[in-house]
N, C-alpha and C positions, 0 to 999 in steps of 0.2 A: 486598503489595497495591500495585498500579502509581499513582498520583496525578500524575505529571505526565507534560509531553509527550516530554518527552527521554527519560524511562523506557521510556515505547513505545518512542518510536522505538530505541532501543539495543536493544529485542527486538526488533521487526522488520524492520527494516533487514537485518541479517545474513539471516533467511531468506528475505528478496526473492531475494541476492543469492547463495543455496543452493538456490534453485530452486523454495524452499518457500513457494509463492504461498498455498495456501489456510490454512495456519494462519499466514502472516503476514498475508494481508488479515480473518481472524478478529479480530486483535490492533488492526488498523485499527480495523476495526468498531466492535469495543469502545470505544478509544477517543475515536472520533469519536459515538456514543453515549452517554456520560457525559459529554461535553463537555469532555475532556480537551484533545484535537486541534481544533485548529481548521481552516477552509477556510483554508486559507493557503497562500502560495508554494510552504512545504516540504510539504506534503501532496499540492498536484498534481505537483510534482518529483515524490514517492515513487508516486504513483499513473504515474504515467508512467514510470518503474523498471517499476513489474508490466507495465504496457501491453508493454515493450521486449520483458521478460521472456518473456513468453505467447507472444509472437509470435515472437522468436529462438531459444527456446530450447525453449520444448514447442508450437509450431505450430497455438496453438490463438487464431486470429485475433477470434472471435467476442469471445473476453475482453480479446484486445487492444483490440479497439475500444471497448469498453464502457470500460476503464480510461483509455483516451486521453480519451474524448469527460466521464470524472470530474475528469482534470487538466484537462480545459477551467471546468469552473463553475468 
C-alpha cells in the first residue's frame, strides 16, 4: 500500500515517461485523492510531463490542454 508521495511518484513517473498516460494519471488521481500528493510545484511539473506527452507523442491535444491548464492551478 502506497502512503507517501515519492511512492507515487516513483510509480508514475516512469509511465508518464512509457507513454503510459492513463494508468499513470490513474495513480495521480489516487493519490491526489487521499491526500497523499499535494497541489505543489512537483505535481504541475508532472502534470505538464502528461500535458507534453499527449501532445508530442499520442497527438491528442484535447488532453494536452486539459493537463496544461492542471499544471496551471
Amino acid at each position: 500500500m502506497l502512503t507517501e508521495a515519492a511512492e507515487y511518484r516513483n510509480m508514475y513517473r516512469p509511465l508518464i515517461r512509457e507513454g503510459k498516460l492513463t494508468e499513470a494519471l490513474e495513480l495521480i488521481d489516487e493519490a491526489v485523492t487521499k491526500g497523499i500528493v499535494k497541489a505543489d510545484e512537483d505535481l504541475a511539473t508532472d502534470y505538464q510531463t502528461v500535458a507534453e506527452s499527449a501532445y508530442f507523442d499520442k497527438s491528442d491535444v484535447e488532453m494536452a490542454i486539459r493537463y496544461y491548464q492542471r499544471a496551471e492551478e
